[in-house]
N, C-alpha and C positions, 0 to 999 in steps of 0.2 A: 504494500500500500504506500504512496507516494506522500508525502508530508503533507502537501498540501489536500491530499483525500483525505487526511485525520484530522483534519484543523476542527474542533468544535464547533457547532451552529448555535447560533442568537437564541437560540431556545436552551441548553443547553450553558452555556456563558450564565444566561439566567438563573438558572437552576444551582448552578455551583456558587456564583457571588450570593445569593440568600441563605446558601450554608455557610458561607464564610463569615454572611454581616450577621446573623445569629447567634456566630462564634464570638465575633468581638462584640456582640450586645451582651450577652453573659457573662463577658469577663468585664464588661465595665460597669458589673453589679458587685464585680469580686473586690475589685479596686476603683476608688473613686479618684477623678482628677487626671489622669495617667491616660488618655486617649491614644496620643500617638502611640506611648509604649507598647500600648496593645495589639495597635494594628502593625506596627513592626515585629511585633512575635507573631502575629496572624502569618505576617508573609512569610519570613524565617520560615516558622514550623512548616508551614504548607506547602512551603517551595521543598521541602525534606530537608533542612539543616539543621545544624546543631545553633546553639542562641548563647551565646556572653552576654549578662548583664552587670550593670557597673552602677554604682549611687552607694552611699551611706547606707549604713546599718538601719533598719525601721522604716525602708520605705516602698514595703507592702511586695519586693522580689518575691519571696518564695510563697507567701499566699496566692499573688498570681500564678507560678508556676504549676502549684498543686491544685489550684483551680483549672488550670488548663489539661489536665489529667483527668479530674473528675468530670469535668464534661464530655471529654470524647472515650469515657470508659478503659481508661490504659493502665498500664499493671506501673502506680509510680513507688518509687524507689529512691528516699533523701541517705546523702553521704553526707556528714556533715565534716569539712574537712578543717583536720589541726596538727601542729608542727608535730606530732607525733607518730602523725598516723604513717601506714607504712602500706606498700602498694598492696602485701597482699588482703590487705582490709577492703578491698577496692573491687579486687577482682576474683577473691577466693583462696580458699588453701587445702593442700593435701593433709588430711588427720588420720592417726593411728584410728581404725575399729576395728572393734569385735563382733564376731558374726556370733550365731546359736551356739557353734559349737567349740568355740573359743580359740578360732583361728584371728588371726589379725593382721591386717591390711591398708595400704595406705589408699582410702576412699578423697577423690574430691568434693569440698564442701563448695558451694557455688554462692560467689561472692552480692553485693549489691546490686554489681553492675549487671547484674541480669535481671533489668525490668522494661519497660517499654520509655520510659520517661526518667530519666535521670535527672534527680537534680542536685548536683554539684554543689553544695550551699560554702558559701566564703573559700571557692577554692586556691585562690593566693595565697592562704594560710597551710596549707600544704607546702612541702621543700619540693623543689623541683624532681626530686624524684619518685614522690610517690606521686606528683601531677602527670609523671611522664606514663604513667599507670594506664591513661586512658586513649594514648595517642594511637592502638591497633583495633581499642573500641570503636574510634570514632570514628576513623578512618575503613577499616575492612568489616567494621560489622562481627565481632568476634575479638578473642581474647586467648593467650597462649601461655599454660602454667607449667614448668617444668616438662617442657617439650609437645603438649597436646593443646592440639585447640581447640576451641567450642566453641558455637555459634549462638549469638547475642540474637534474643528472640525481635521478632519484627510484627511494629515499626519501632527505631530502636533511637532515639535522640538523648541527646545529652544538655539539660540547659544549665549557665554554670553559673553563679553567681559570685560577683567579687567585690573587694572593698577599693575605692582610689590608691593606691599605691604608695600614697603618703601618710595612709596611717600606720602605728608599731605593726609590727609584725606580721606584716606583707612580703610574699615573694613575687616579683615579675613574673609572668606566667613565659615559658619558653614561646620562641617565634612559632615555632615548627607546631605548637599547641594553637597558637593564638589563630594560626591560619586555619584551622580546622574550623573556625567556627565562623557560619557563614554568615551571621548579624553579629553585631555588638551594638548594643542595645546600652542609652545612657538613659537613668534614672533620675532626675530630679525630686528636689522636693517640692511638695504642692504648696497653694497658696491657701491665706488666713480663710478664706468660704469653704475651702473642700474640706478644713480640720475643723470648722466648724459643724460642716455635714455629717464628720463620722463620728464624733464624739454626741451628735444630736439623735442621727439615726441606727448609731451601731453601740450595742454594750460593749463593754472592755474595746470594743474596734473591732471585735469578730466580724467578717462579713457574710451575710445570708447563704445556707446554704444552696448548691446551684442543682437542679437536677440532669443530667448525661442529655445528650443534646445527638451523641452516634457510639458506635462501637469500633475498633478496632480494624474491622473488615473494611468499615464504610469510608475510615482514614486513609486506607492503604487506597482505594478506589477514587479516592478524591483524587491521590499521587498520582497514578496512572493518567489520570483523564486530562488532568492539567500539565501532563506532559506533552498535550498537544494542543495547547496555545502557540499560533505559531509566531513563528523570530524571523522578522523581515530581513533579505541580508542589510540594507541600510542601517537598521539596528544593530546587526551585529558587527556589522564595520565603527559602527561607533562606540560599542562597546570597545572593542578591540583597541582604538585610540584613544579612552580613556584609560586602557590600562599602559598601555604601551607610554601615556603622557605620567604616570606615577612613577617614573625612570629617569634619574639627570642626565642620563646620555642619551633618550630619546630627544629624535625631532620635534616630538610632540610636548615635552614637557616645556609649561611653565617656568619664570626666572623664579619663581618659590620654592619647585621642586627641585632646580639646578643648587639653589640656595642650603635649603634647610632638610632633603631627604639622603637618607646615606642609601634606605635599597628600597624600592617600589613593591608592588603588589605582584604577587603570583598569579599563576594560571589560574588557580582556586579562586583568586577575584572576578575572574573574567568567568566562571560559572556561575558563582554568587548570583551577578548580575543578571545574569539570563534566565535562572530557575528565578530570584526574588520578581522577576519583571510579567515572570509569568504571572503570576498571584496576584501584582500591581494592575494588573492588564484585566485579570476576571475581575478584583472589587470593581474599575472601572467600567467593568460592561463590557469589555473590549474582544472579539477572538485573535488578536495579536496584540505583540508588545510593541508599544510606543514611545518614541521616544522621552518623553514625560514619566512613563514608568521608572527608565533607568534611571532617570536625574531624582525621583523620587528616594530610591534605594542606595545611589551609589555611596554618600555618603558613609550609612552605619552597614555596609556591605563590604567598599575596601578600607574605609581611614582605617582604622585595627593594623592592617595588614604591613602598613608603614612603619618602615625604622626611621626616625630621624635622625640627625646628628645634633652632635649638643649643643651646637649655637640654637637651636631651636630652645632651646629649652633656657638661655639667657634673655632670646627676645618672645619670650611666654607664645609661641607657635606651637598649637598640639596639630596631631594628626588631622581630624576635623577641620581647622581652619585650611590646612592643605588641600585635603580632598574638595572642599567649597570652590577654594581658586580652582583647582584642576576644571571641576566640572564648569565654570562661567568661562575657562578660555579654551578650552576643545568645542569648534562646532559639530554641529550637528550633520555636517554634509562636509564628507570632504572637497578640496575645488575642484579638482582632477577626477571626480567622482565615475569608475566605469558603468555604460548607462543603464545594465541591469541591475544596478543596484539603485537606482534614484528613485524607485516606484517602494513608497514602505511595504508594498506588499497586498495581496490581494487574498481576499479571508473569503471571496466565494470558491 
């Protein structure tokens, strides 16, 4: 079947954005204030990715997370990570047992990470090597203990939650981690009306509970279907030069990026964008992705992705501000543009 035979119909498109706006209307029962946040976990999770989230302690990460579990019925799973812990708390470990008849055996116990929804809670407070625990989870879907592997049940995401970097007892999360995750997701705190809301409408701050909204089957079916939103090449030519411009030795990059990044974004950014655009493209109604989608996402899709150098960090430049510039100075068409690709695509 030809791409364009799969492309989803306007009936269709329909059908899947009222599941999705469903999804963000219930979790903006879970958490008050936090709209955007929401619907950038909407995309993340739907596009299939794993989610970094970042803010201060207290501002409602992991109830949203575990609200996001109990609505779509998923087996969740909190690690709660501390400079103690050690990788095989993570992933499991082989223990003496005893059978009936007093033979004994080294059986694997099957760690946390075997659930559908992980959630990582403060995981910078982990040493880097028990974070490095979950780089074959996230990546291959599976995990490997004293030479055997097993397979991480499916749908199988990781959301991680972490604290700014400048409070005690933080570790940087490794690159090689940091790219696996294809949002990063920033937290703020809300304003004097929405903490007025919850301390008016919510005891202790608990919020309501939610009731499942799908099951497991009906997650994975979402994934399938919204793999065929289709990616006009003109889009994906533009993708491609937003990443290509997160590089100081690209043609493409900006004098910010020549300036303040020491390595750009991965190949993994340049999928980020096209699975998060798809998502972007059904809440929009849309059966392709738009250029609007990307610019919507690029931002908490690749800025993560970025190492800078430290003069960045003298003239208070994060990642964020970088990715901003990048996206206002790559157009949308190149000038040279070959002219099968000037047409964004046609969805009949």
């Amino acid at each position: 079947m030809s791409e364009k035979a799969a492309i989803l119909s306007p009936e269709e498109i329909s059908e899947k954005k009222k599941v999705l706006e469903n999804v963000k209307e219930k979790l903006c029962g879970v958490i008050l204030g936090q709209d955007e946040v929401i619907e950038q976990l909407v995309i993340g999770f739907f596009a299939g990715g794993h989610i970094l989230f970042e803010g201060l302690p207290g501002l409602g990460k992991t109830e949203l997370v575990k609200g996001l579990a109990g609505l779509l019925s998923l087996d969740f799973r909190r690690i709660q990570f501390t400079p103690d812990m050690m990788p095989g708390d993570i992933t499991g470990n082989y223990l003496i047992q005893e059978d009936d008849k007093g033979r004994k055996d080294l059986v694997f116990h099957k760690g946390p990470v075997f659930g559908n929804v992980i959630l990582a809670d403060e995981i910078n407070r982990a040493s880097p090597k028990t974070q490095a625990a979950l780089l074959e989870a996230m990546q291959e879907k599976r995990v490997t203990v004293m030479g055997t592997t097993y397979s991480l049940p499916r749908p199988f995401f990781v959301l991680a939650t972490q604290n700014p970097i400048e409070l005690e007892g933080t570790y940087p999360l490794p690159e090689a981690q940091i790219d696996r995750f294809l949002i990063k997701v920033t937290v703020d705190k809300v304003d004097s009306s929405v903490l007025s809301r919850i301390i008016s409408e919510r005891k202790k701050g608990i919020p309501p509970k939610q009731e499942p909204v799908m099951g497991s089957e009906e997650v994975l079916a979402i994934f399938d279907s919204v793999s065929r939103v289709y990616l006009p090449p003109a889009v994906s030519s533009y993708i491609g030069r937003l990443i290509s411009a997160t590089h100081p030795d690209s043609e493409h990059a900006p004098e910010v990026v020549r300036k303040f990044v020491r390595y750009g974004a991965s190949t993994r950014g340049a999928i980020a964008l096209a699975e998060g655009g798809r998502i972007a493209a059904v809440l929009a109604d849309r059966p392709n992705i738009d250029f609007e989608d990307i610019k919507k996402i690029a931002v908490p899709a690749v800025a993560h992705r970025l190492v800078l150098e430290y003069a960045a960090s003298i003239e208070h430049v994060t990642e964020r501000d970088v990715m901003e510039s990048i996206v206002e100075h790559v157009p949308e068409l190149e000038k040279d543009i070959p002219e099968e690709v000037k047409v964004r695509g046609d969805s009949s």
